[in-house]
C-alpha positions as CSV (number, residue, x, y, z in Angstrom):
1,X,22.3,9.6,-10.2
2,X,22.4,6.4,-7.8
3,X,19.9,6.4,-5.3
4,X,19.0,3.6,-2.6
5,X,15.8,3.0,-1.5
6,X,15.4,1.9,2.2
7,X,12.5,-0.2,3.2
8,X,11.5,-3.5,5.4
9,X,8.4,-4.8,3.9
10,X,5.9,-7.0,5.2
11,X,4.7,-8.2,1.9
12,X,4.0,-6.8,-1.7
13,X,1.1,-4.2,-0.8
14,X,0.7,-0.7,-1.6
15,X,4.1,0.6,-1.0
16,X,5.6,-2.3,-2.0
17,X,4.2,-2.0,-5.5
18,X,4.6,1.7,-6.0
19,X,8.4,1.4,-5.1
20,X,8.6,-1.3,-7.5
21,X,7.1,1.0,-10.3
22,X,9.2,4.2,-9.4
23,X,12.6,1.9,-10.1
24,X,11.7,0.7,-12.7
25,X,10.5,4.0,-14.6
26,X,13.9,5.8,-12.8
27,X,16.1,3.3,-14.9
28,X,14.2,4.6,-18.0
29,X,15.2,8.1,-16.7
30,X,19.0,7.0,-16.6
31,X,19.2,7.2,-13.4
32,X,20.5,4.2,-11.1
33,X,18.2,3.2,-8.3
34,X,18.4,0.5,-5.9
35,X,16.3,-1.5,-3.8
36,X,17.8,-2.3,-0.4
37,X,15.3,-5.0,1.1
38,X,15.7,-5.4,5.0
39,X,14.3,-8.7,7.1
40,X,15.5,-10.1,10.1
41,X,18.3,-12.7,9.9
42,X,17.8,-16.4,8.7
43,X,14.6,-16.1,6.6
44,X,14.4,-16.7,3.1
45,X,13.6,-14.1,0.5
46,X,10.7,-11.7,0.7
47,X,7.7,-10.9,-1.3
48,X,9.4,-7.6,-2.5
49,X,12.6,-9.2,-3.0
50,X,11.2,-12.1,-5.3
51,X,8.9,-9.4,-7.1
52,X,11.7,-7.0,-8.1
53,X,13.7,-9.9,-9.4
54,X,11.2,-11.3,-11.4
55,X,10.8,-7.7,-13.4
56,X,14.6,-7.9,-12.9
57,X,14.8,-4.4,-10.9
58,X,18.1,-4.3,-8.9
59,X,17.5,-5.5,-5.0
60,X,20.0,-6.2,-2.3
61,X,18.5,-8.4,0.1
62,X,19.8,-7.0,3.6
63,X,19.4,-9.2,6.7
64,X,19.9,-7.3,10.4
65,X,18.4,-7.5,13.9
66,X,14.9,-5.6,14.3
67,X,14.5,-3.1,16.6
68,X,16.5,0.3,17.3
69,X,19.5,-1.7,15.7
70,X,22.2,1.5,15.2
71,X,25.1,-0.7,14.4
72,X,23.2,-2.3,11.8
73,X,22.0,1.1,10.5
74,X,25.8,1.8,10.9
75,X,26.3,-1.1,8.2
76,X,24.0,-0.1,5.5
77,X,25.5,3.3,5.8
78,X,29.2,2.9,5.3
79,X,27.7,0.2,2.7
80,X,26.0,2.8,0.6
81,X,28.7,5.2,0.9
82,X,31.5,2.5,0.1
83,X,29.1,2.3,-3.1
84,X,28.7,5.3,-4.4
85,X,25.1,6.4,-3.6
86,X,24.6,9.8,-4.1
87,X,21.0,9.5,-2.4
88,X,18.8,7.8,0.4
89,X,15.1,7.6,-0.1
90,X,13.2,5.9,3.2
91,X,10.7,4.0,2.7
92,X,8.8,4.0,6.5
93,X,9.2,4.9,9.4
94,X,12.1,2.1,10.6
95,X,14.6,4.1,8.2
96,X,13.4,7.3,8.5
97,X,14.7,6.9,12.4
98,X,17.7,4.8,11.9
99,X,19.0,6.9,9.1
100,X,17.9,10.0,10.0
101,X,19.1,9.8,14.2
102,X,22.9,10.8,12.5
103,X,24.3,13.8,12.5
104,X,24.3,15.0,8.5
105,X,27.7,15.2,9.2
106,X,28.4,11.6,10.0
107,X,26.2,10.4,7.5
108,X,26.9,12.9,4.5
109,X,24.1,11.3,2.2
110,X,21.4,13.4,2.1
111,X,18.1,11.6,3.4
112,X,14.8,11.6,2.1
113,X,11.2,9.4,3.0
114,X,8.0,9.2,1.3
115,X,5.3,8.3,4.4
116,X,3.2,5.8,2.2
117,X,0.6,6.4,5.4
118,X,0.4,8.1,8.7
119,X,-1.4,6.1,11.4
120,X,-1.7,6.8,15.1
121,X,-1.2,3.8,17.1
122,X,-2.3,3.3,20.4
123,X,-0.3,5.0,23.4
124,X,2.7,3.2,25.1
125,X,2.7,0.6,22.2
126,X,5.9,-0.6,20.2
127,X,4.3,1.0,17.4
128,X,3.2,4.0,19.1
129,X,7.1,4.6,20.2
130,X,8.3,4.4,16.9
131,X,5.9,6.5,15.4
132,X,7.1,9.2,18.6
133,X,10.2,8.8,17.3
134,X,10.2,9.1,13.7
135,X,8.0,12.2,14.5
136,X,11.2,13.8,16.1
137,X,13.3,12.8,13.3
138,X,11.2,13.6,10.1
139,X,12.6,17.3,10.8
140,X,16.1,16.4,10.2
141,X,15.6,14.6,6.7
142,X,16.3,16.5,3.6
143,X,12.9,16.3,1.7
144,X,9.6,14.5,3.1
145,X,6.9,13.4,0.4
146,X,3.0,12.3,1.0
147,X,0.7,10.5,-0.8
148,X,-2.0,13.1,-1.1
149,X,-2.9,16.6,0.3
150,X,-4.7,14.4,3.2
151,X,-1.9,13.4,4.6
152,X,-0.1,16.7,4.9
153,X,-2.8,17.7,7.3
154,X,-2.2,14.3,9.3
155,X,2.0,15.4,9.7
156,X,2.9,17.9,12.3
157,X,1.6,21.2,11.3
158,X,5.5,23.2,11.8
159,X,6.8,19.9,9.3
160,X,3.9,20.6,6.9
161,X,4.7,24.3,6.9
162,X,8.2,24.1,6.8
163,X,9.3,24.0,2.9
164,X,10.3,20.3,3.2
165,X,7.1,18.5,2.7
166,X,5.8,18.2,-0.9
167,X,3.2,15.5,-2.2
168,X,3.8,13.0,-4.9
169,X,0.4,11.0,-5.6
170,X,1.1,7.2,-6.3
171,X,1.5,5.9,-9.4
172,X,0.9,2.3,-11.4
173,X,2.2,0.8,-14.7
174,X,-1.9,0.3,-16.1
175,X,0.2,-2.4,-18.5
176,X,1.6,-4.6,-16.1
177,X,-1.5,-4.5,-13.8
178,X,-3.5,-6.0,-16.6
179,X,-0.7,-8.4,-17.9
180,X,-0.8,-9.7,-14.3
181,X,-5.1,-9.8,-14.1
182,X,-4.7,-12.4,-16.7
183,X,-2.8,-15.0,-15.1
184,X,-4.6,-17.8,-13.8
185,X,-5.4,-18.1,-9.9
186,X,-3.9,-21.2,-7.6
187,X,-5.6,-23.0,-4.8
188,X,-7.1,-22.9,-2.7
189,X,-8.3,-19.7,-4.1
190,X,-9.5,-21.3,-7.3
191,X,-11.7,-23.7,-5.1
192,X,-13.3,-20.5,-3.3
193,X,-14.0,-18.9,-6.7
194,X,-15.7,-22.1,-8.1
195,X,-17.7,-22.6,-4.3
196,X,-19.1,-18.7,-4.7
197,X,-21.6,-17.4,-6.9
198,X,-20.1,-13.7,-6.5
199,X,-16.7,-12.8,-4.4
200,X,-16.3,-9.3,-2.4
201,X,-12.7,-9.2,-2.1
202,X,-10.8,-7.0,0.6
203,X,-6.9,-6.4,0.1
204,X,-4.5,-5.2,2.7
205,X,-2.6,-5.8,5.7
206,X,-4.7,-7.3,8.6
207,X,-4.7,-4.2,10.9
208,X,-7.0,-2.3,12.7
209,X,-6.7,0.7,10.5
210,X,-8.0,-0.9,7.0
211,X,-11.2,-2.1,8.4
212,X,-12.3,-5.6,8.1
213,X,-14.1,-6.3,11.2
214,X,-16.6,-4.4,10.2
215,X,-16.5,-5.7,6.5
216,X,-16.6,-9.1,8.0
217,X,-19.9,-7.9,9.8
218,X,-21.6,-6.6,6.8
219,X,-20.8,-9.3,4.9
220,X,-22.9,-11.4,7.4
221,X,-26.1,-9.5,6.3
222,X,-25.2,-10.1,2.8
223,X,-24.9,-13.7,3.3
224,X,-27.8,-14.1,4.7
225,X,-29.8,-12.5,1.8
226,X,-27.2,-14.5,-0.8
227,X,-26.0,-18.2,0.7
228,X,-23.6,-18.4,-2.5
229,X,-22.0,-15.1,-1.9
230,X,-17.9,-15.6,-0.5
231,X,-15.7,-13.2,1.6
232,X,-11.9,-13.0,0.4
233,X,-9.4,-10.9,2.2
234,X,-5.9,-10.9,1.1
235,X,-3.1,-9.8,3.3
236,X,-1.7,-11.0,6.2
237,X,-0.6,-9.2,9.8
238,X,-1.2,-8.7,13.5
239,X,-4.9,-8.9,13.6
240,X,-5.5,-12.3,11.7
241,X,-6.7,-13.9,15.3
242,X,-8.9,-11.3,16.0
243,X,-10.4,-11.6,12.5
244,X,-10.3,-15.5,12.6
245,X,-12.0,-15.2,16.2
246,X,-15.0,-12.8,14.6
247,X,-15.7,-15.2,11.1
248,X,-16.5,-18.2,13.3
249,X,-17.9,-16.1,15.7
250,X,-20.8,-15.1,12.9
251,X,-20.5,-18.9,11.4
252,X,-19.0,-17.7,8.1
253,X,-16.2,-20.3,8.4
254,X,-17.4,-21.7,4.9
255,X,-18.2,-18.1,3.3
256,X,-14.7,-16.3,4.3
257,X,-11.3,-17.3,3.5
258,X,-8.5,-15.3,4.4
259,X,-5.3,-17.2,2.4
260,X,-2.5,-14.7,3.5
261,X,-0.3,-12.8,1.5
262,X,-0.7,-13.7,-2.7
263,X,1.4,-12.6,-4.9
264,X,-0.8,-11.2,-7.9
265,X,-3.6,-9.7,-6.6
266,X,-4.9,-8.1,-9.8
267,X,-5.9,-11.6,-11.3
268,X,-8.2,-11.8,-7.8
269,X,-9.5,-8.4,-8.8
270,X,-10.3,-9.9,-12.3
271,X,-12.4,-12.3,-11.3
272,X,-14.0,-10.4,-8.0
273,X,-17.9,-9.2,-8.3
274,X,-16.7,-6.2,-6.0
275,X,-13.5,-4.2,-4.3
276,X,-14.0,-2.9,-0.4
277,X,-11.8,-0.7,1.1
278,X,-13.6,-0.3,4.2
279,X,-10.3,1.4,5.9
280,X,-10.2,3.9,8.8
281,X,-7.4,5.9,7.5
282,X,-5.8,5.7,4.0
283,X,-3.5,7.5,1.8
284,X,-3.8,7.2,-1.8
285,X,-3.6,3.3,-2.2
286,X,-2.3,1.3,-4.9
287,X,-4.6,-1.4,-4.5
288,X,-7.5,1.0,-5.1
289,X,-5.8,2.2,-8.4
290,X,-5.1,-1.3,-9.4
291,X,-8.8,-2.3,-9.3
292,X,-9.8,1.0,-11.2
293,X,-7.7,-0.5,-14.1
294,X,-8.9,-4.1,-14.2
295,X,-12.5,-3.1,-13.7
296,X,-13.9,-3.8,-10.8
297,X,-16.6,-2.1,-8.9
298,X,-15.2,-0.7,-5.9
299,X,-16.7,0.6,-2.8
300,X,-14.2,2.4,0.0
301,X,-14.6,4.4,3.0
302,X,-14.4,8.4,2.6
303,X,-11.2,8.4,3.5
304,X,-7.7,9.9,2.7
305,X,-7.1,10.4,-1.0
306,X,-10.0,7.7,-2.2
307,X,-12.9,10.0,-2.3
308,X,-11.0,12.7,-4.9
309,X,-9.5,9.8,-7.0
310,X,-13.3,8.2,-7.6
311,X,-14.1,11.9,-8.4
312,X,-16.1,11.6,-5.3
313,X,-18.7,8.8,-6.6
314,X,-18.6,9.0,-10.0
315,X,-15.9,5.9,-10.6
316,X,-17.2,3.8,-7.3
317,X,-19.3,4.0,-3.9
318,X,-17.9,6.3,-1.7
319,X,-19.1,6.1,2.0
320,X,-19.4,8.5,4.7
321,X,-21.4,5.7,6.9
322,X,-19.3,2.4,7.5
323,X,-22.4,1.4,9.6
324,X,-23.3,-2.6,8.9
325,X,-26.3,-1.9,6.9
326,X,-24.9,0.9,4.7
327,X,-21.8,-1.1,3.8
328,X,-23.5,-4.2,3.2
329,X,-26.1,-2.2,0.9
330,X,-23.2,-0.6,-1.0
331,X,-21.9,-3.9,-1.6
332,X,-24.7,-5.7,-3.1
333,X,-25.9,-2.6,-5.4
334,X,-21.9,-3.0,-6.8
335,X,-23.2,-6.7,-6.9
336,X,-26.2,-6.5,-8.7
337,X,-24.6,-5.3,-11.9
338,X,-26.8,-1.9,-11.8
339,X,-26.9,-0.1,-15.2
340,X,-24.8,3.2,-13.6
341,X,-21.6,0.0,-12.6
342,X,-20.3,0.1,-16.4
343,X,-20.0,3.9,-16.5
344,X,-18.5,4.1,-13.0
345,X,-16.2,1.4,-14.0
346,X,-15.0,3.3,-17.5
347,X,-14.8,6.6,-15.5
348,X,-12.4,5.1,-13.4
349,X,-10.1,3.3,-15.8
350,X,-10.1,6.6,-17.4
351,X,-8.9,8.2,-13.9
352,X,-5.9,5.8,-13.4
353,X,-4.8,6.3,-17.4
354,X,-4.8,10.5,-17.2
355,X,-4.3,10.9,-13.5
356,X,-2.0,8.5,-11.9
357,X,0.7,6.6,-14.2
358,X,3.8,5.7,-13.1
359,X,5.8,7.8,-15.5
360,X,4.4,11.4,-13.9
361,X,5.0,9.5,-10.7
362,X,8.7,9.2,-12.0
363,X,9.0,12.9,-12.8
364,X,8.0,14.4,-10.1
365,X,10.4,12.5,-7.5
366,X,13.1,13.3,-10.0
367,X,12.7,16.9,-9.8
368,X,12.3,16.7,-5.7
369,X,16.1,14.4,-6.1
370,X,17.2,17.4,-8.5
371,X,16.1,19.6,-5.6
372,X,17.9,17.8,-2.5
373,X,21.0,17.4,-4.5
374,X,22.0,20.6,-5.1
């Protein structure tokens, strides 16, 4: 079975990472996958890219112009079919509308998407227009897969009631994550670690919907109580200004560093005091399940999937109130090395072992192909 995964990544976050973990268990399957990696022309090779060749997973780095680009969608069609796929799996929202806009006829692959995450941006937006868009097209695909039981509610209700909409949890390789927690950490994040008496470290994209302003605001209070305490969020995106603006804003120039994208964030989680997850709106993210399995404390919003995989408190903080002093009290009890953080933390690595590996993961997608193809 040869199937090509569609995607245009922004870095190596949590759909990144659970793509990377599906191939690679789907060539222990037998089956033939491949990663089809798109960027805009002229820039050099991409997070995903470099990841998947160093675990030597098969990519195609696939340069086109952004946008509502049919004749380049055009392109990667007659490429997959000159190739012999016998499947398209989408990846967000960009292929899900470019692939999915032609006729089945003209296309003859059949097409499915995992929504990694389902955010509603703000009217009249780029953003908002694609979402409108791949909203009218999700209908048309084959097969459509979420994250959690969350999400299903966040799709339109006729789509979730429809047959076509099933949901595939995320899944992690628990070995590689802690093969990669002990490899040393560069600069200047080495400097920051040795500056800090204890690191709360926040990992996503920087957009509006995971949160940081308002971790950057309750870390204030914390800092004000702990001078040697530091701020590290990882990720890079649209709101990096706004971000920038608020940490000198609140004088934390010296206490928060926000490096941009790294490339293994679980030795960061090794050597973190805490995890925060302070996001508006979530799925089941991998990031959360990689810091279950190195062991740090986490604290997230009660959000998405996150409150069932903690098992609702026992394997972190979970938070109904994101207000300034309620976040920044979760964060120094996780802190403080309580006698109730070792048992949370061993419940959790538990969790990610029995609950979310990469090889049930694998299964269940290959039964959903098994489904679409005949």
């Amino acid at each position: 079975m040869k199937i090509l995964h569609l995607i245009d990544s922004g870095g190596l976050y949590g759909a990144e990472k659970m793509l990377l973990a599906l191939v690679q268990q789907q060539q222990h399957q037998g089956l033939s996958p491949m990663i089809l990696s798109a960027g805009e022309p002229g820039i050099g090779e991409k997070p995903l890219e470099a990841e998947a060749r160093r675990l030597r997973l098969p990519v195609m780095p696939w340069r086109m112009r952004p946008g509502f680009n049919l004749s380049g969608a055009r392109k990667v069609l007659r490429w997959a079919q000159e190739n012999g796929f016998e499947l398209l799996h989408s990846h967000g929202y960009k292929f899900n509308v470019l692939m999915g806009i032609w006729p089945r006829s003209f296309r003859r692959l059949p097409l499915m998407a995992t929504l990694h995450g389902y955010v509603k941006a703000p009217r009249y937006t780029k953003s908002w227009l694609y979402e409108l868009l791949d909203r009218m097209i999700l209908p048309r695909l084959h097969q459509i897969i979420v994250v959690s039981e969350t999400m299903r509610t966040q799709i339109p209700q006729s789509l979730a009631s429809s047959g076509k909409v099933s949901v595939i949890v995320n899944g992690l390789s628990t070995e590689t994550v802690l093969e990669d927690s002990c490899r040393p950490v560069g600069e200047p994040l080495s400097s920051f670690f040795s500056k800090h008496r204890q690191i709360v470290l926040g990992v996503g994209r920087l957009s509006m919907e995971k949160g940081f302003d308002r971790l950057i605001q309750a870390f204030q209070s914390i800092k004000q109580s702990d001078p040697k305490v530091g701020l590290l969020i990882v990720g890079e995106g649209r709101q990096r200004e706004v971000l920038e603006h608020l940490i000198h804003e609140l004088e934390l120039d010296d206490n928060v560093l926000l490096p941009g994208y790294v490339a293994n964030v679980s030795a960061l989680m090794a050597k973190a005091s805490v995890l925060c997850l302070p996001s508006h709106t979530e799925g089941l993210p991998i990031t959360l399940l990689e810091g279950m399995t190195v062991g740090v404390p986490v604290v997230v919003s009660s959000v998405g999937e996150m409150p069932s995989v903690l098992g609702h408190g026992q394997g972190g903080a979970v938070l109904e109130d994101l207000s300034e002093g309620s976040l920044a009290g979760a964060l120094s009890e996780a802190m403080a090395g309580n006698p109730g953080v070792p048992e949370s933390i061993a419940w959790a690595r538990e969790r990610v072992q029995s609950c979310y590996s990469d090889k049930a993961m694998a299964a269940n997608y290959l039964q959903v192909y098994k489904k679409v193809l005949s």
